[in-house]
C-alpha positions in Angstrom: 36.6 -73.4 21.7 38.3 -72.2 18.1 39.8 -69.5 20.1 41.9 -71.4 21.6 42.7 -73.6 19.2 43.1 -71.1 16.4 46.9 -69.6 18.0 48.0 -73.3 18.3 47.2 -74.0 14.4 49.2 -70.7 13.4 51.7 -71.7 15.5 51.9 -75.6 13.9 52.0 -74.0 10.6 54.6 -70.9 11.2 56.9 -74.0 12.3 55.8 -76.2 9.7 56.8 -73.7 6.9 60.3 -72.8 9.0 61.3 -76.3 8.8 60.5 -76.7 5.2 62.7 -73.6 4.8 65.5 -74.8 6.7 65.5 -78.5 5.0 65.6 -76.3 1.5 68.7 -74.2 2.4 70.1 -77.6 3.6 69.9 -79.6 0.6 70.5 -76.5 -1.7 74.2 -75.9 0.3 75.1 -79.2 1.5 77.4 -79.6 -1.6 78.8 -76.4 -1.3 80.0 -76.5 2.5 81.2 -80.4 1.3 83.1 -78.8 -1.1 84.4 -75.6 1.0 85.7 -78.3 3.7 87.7 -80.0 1.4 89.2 -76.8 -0.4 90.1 -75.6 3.2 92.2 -79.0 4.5 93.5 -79.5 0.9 94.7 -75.5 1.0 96.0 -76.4 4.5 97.7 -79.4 3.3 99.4 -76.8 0.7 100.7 -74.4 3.2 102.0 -76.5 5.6 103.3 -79.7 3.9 103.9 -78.0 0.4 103.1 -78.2 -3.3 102.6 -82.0 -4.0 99.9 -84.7 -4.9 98.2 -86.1 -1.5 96.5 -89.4 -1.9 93.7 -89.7 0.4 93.6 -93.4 2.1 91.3 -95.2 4.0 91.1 -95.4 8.1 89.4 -96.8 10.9 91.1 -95.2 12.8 89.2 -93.4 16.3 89.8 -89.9 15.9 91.5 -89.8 12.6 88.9 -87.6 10.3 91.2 -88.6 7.3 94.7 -90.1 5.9 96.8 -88.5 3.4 100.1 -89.7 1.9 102.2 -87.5 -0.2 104.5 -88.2 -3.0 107.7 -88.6 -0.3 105.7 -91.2 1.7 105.0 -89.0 4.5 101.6 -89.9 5.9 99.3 -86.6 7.1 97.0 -87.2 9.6 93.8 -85.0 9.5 92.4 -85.2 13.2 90.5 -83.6 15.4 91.1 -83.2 19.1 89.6 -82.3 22.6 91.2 -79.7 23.9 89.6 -77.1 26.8 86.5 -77.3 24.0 85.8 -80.8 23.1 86.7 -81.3 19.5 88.6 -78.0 19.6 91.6 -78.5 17.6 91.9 -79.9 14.1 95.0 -80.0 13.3 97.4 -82.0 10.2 99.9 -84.2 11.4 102.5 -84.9 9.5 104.3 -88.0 10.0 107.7 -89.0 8.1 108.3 -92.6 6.6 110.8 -93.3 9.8 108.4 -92.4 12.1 109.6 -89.1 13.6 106.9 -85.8 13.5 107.7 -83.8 10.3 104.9 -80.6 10.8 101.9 -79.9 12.1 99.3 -77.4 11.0 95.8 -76.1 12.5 93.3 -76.4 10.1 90.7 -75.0 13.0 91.2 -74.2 16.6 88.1 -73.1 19.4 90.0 -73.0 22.3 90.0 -70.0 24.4 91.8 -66.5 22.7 95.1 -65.5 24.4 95.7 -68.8 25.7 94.7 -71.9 24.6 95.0 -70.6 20.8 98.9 -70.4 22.0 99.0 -73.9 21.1 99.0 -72.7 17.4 102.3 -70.5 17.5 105.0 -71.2 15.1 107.6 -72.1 17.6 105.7 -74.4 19.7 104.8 -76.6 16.9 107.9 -76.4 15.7 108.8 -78.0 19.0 107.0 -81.3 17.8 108.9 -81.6 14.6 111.4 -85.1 15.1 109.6 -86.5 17.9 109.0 -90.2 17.8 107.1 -93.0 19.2 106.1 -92.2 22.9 108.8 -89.8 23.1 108.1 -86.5 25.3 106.1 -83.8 23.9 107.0 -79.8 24.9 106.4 -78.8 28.1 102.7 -77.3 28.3 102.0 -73.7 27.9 101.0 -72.4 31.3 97.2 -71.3 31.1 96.4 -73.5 28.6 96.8 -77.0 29.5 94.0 -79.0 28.2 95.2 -77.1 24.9 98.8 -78.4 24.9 97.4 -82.3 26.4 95.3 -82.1 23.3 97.6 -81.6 20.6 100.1 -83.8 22.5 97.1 -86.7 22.2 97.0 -85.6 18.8 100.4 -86.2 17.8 100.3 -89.4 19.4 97.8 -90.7 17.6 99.4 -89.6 14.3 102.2 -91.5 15.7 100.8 -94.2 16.5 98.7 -94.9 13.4 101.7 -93.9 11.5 103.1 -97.4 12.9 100.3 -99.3 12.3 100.0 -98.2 8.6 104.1 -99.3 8.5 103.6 -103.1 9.6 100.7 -103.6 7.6 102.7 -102.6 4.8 
């Protein structure tokens, strides 16, 4: 009878003192990976948007990770979107105080190498910049159109909360 229940105990155990491990390597590099996250959208907020102070505000918003407004008024919208992977693209939306799309940059994108990580080329974004309200995004990139709809629902969303943000102020 302890035969067979001897490989079970060993077993209980081996997983017992795993999962102390892993909870230990969790609490002793939560901070850190907090911290990394936050140096990577603030360096991102840098390099696309520029040098400036970015206030972080508060939202509610569905889909909006975070809201940032810079020293010109221009509100950046940190959001992530579905894409051909669900939650695939995280991208800062840069929205100017009349409304209109001043940049956009990925912070992270899993979409599929070759095509839907097109969505992240220079010139397409560009493509965004001055587009308002419900106004029509670029075409979509052939191959990768759950890419392009996703960063287009994206956009709109920045837009969107962009005007709700204006007539509550």
């Amino acid at each position: 009878m302890m035969q067979k229940i001897l490989p079970s105990l060993v077993l209980m155990l081996v997983c017992a003192v795993v999962c102390g491990l892993l909870a230990a390597a969790n609490a002793v590099t939560k901070d850190k990976i907090v911290q990394a996250e936050a140096d990577k959208v603030q360096k991102s907020l840098t390099a696309v948007f520029g040098e400036d102070t970015y206030t972080e505000l508060s939202t509610d918003a569905e889909g909006i990770t975070a809201v940032y407004r810079n020293s010109a008024g221009m509100y950046i919208f940190d959001i992530t979107a579905d894409g051909y992977a669900k939650g695939g693209i995280r991208a800062l939306i840069g929205v100017d105080p009349d409304g209109t799309v001043a940049d956009i940059g990925i912070v992270s994108l899993a979409e599929t190498p070759g095509l839907g990580t097109k969505i992240n080329d220079p010139a397409y974004l560009a493509a965004y910049k001055g587009i308002e309200g419900s106004k029509a995004a670029p075409d979509t990139i052939s191959g990768a159109t759950y890419s392009s709809k996703g960063l287009e629902s994206a956009v709109q969303a920045a837009l969107d909360a962009a005007a709700q943000i204006k007539e509550v102020e």
